[in-house]
N, C-alpha and C positions, 0 to 999 in steps of 0.2 A: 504494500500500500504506500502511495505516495499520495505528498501534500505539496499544491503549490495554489499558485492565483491563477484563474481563470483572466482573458480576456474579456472585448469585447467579439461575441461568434456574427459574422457575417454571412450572408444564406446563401446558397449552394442550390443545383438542381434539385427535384424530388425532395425537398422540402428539408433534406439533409444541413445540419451545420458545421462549420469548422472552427474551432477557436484554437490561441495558442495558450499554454500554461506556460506561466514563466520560468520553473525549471530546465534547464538548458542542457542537461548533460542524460536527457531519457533516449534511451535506444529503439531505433526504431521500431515498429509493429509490437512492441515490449505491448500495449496494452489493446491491441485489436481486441474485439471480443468482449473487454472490461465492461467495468459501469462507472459511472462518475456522481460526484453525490455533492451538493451545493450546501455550504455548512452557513450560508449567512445570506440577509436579503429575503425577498420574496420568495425566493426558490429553496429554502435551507429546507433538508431533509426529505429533498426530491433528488429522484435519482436520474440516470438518462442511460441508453447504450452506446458505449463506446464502436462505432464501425470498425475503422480502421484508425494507425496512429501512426506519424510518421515525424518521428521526434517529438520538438516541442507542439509540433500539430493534432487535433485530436476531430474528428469526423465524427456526427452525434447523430443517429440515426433519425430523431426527431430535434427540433427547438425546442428550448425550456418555456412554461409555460406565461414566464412572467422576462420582463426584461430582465440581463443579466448586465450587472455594473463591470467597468474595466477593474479588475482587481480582485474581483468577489473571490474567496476563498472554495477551495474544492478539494476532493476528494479522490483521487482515482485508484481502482483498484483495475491487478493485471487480468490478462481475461485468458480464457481456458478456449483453443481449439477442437478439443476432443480427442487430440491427436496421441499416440502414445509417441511418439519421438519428441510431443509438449511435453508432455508428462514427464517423460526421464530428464531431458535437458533444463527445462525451464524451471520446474519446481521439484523435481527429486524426489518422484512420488510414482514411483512405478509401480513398488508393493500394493499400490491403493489403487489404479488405476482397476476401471471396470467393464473395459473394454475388452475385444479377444481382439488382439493383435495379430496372434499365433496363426490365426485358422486359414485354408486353404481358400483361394478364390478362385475363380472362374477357371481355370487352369486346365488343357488337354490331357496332362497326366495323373490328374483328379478325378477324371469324368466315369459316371459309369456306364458299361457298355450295352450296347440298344442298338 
């Protein structure tokens, strides 16, 4: 979980918004997926989904529902692909992961014969 300040989000196609968070040293795609959560202002204790993230850039699948101030304080947490190559690298959490990774897919040497 990281904490920085929200800008001000300016609007995007399909109703999507982008703003930057003033932390400058976040890696990119680090929070695709996430949520972000508005700790002050109109919006405090609403949350939003994070699309995609591309550094200090964050992509919010909808607008907040109320104006958001240059500055306003936020919330972001990392967000989960479902992937298990997430799972082992990002957060070291394979033991837990609850997916079958393992299993065979569409594959010719799998198939049964007919």
């Amino acid at each position: 979980m990281a904490r920085g300040k929200g800008g001000l989000p300016f609007l995007c196609p399909s109703r999507a918004i982008r703003l930057t968070v003033a932390d400058a040293g976040l890696a990119s795609g680090l929070f695709d997926c996430g949520h972000m959560r508005w700790l002050d202002g109109e919006n405090a204790g609403l949350t939003a989904r994070i699309v995609t993230s591309a550094g200090p850039v964050l992509t919010l699948r909808e607008p907040p529902p109320f104006a958001t101030p240059a500055g306003a304080p936020v919330e972001i947490t990392q967000g989960c692909d479902r992937r298990f190559a997430t799972c082992v690298s990002r957060f070291a959490n394979a033991a837990n992961f609850r997916g079958e990774p393992h299993l065979p897919g569409n594959d010719v040497l799998v198939r049964y014969g007919g």
